[in-house]
One Martini backbone bead per residue (centre of mass of N, CA, C, O) as a GRO file, in nm:
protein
  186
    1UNK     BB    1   0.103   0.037   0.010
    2UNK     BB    2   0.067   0.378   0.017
    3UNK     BB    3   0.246   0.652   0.114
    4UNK     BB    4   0.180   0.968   0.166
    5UNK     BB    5   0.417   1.124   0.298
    6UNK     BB    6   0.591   1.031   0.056
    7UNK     BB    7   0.412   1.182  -0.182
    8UNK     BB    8   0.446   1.432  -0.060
    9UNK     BB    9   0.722   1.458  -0.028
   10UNK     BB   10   0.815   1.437  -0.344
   11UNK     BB   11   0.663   1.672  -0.450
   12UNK     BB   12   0.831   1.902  -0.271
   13UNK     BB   13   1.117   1.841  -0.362
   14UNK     BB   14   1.055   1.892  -0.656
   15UNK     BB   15   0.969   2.200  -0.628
   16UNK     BB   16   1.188   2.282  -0.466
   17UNK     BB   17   1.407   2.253  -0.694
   18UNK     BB   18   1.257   2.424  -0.925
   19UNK     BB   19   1.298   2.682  -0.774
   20UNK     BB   20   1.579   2.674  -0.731
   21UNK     BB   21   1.650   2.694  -1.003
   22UNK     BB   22   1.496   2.956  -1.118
   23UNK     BB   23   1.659   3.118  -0.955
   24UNK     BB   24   1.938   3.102  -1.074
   25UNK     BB   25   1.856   3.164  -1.354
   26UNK     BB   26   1.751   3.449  -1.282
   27UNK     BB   27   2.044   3.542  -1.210
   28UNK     BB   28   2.193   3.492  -1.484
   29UNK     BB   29   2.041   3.778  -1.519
   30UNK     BB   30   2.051   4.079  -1.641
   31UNK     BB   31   1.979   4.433  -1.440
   32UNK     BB   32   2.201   4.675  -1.474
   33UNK     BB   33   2.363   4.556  -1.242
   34UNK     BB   34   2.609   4.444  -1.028
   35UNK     BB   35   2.702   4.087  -1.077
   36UNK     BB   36   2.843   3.781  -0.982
   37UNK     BB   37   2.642   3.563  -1.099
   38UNK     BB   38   2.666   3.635  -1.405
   39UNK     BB   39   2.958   3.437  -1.424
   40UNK     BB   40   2.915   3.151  -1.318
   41UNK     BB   41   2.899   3.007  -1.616
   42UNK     BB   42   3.158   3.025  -1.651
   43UNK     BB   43   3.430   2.897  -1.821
   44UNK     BB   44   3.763   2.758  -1.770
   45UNK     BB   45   4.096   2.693  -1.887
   46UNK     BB   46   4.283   2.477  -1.615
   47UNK     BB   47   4.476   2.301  -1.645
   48UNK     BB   48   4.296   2.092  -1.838
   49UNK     BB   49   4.018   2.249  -1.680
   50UNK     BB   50   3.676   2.297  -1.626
   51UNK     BB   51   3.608   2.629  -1.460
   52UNK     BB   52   3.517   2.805  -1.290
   53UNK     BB   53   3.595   3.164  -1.179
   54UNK     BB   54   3.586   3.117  -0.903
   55UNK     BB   55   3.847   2.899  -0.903
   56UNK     BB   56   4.083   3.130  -1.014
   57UNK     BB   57   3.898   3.397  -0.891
   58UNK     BB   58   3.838   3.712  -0.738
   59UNK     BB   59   3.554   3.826  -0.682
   60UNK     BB   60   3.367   4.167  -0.738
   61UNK     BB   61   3.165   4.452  -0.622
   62UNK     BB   62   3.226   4.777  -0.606
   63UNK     BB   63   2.953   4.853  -0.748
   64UNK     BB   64   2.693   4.870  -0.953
   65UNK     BB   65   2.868   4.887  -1.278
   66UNK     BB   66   3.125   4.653  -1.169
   67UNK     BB   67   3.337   4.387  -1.251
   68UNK     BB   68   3.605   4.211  -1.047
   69UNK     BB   69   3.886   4.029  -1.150
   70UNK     BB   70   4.103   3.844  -0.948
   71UNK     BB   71   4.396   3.652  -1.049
   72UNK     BB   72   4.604   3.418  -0.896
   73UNK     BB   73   4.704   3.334  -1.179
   74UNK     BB   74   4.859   3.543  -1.444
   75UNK     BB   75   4.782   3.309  -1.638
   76UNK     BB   76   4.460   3.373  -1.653
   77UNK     BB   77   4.375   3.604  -1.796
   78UNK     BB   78   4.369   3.469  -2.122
   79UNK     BB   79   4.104   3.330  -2.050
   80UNK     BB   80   3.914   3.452  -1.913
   81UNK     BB   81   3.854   3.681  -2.132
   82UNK     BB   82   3.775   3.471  -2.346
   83UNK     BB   83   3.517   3.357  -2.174
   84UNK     BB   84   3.378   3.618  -2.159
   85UNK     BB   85   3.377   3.688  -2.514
   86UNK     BB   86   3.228   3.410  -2.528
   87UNK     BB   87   2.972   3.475  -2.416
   88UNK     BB   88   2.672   3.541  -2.356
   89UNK     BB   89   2.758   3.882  -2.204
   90UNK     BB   90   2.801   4.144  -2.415
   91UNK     BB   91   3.107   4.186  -2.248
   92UNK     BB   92   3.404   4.398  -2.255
   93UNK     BB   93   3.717   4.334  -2.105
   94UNK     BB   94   3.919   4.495  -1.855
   95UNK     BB   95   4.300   4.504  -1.862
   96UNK     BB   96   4.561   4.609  -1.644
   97UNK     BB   97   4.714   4.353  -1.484
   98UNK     BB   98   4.560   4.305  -1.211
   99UNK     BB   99   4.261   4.326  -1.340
  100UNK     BB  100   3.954   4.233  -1.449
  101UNK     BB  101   3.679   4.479  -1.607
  102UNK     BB  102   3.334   4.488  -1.573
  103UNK     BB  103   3.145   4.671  -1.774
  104UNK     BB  104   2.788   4.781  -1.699
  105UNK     BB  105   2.567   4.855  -1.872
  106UNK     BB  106   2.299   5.018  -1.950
  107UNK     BB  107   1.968   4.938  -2.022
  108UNK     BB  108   1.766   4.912  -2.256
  109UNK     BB  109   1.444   4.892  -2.321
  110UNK     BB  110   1.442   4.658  -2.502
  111UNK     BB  111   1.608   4.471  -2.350
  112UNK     BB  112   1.457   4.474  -2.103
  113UNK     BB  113   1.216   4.327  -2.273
  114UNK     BB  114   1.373   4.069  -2.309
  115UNK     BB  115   1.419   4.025  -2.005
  116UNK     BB  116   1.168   3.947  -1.963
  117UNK     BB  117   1.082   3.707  -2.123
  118UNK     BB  118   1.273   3.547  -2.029
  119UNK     BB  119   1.167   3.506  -1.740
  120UNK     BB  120   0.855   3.398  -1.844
  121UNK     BB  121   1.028   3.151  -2.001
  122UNK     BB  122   1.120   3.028  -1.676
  123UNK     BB  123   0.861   3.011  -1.553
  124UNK     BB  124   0.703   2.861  -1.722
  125UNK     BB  125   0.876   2.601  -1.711
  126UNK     BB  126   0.867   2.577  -1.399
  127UNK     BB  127   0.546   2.530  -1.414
  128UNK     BB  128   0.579   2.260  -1.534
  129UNK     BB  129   0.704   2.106  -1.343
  130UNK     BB  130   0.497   2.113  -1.146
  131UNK     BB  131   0.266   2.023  -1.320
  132UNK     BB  132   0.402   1.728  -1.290
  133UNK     BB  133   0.444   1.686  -1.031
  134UNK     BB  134   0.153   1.690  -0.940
  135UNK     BB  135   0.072   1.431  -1.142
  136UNK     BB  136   0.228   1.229  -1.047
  137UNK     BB  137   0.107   1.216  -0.744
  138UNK     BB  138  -0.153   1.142  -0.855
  139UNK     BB  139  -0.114   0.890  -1.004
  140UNK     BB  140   0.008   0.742  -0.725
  141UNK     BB  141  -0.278   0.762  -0.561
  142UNK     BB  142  -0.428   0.612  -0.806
  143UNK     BB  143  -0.263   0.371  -0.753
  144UNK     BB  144  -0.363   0.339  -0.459
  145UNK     BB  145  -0.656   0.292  -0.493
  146UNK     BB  146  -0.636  -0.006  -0.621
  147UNK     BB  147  -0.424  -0.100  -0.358
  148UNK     BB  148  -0.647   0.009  -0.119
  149UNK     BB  149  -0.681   0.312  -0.132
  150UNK     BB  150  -0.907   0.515   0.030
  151UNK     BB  151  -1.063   0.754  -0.123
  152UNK     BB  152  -1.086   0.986   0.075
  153UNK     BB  153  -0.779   0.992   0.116
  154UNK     BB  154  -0.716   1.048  -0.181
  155UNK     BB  155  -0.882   1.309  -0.199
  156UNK     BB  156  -0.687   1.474   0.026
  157UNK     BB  157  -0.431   1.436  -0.103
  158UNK     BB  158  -0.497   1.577  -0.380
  159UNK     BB  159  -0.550   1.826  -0.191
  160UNK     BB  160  -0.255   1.878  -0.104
  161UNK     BB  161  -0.135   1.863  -0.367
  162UNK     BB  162  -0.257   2.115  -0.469
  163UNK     BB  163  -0.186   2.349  -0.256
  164UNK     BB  164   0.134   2.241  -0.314
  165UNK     BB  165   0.124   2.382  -0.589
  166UNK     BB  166   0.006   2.669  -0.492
  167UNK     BB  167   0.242   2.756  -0.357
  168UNK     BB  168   0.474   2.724  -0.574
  169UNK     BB  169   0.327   2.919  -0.802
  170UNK     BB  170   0.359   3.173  -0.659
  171UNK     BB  171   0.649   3.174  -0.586
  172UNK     BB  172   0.702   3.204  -0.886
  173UNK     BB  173   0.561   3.495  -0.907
  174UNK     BB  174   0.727   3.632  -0.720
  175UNK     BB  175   1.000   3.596  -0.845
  176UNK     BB  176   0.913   3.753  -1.122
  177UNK     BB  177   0.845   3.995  -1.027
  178UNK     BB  178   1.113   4.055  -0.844
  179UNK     BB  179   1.295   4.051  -1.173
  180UNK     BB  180   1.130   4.267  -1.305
  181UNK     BB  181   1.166   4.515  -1.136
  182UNK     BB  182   1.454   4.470  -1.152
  183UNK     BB  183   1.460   4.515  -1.489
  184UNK     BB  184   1.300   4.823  -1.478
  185UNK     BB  185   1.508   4.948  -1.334
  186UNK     BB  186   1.679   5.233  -1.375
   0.00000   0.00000   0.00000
């Protein structure tokens, strides 16, 4: 027989997995002040193996405007440089002998609006994977009814997993209004 708190816990782990994703994804996305976030995805070629860009220099945001890496170790300038250049985060950086300042431009509105879609198409996906977990969730349940559980048992498991359906979906919206919020500020 199934039991009901691991079908309601399998799927809560899912959502929050999803909500996690979501939000690193959201960081990710450039909102026109500096952040050390933006470059997390940056892999660089280290004594032949790929690795982020904190793993061989300190990372740092002196202003709103600028983010500074300093290597540990001055022969990986000119590879930092080449996968900042190479990213796609469409920002040339500048190398002074002692660090690489990466200066953020202010976003135009054009580009602003398409960083809105970018995150409201981060968010719809995210909100699939929402009603997938609570799918599975319901399916498991509906399996549970044939191996002998009580129906009406069968249908409170499914109003909470609505509920948790709905409170991450809240989640998620909450997330992107103030994602938006954050790229439309000038």
């Amino acid at each position: 027989m199934i039991n009901i708190e691991d079908c309601l816990s399998e799927a809560k782990d899912s959502m929050d997995m999803t909500i996690m994703h979501l939000d690193e994804e959201l960081a990710h996305i450039r909102a026109g002040k500096a952040n050390a976030r933006i470059i997390d995805g940056i892999r660089v070629n280290s004594y032949g193996s790929m690795c982020p860009i904190s793993n061989v220099a300190a990372i740092s945001t002196p202003d709103a405007r600028s983010i500074t890496i300093k290597p540990w170790d001055k022969s990986m300038f000119a590879e930092i440089e080449k996968a900042i250049i190479n990213s796609d985060l469409g920002i040339m950086p500048e190398n002074n002998g002692d660090v690489i300042r990466i200066g953020i431009p202010p976003l135009t509105e054009e580009r602003r609006r398409e960083l809105v879609k970018q995150t409201h198409r981060e968010s719809e996906t995210a909100k699939i994977s929402i009603r997938n977990a609570r799918r599975d969730a319901i399916e498991l349940l509906k399996k549970g009814l044939k191996d002998g559980l009580p129906e009406d048992t069968e249908k409170d498991a499914e109003n909470s997993v609505q509920k948790l359906h709905d409170q991450f979906i809240k989640k998620i919206d909450d997330l992107l209004a103030a994602k938006e919020k954050e790229i439309m500020t000038v």
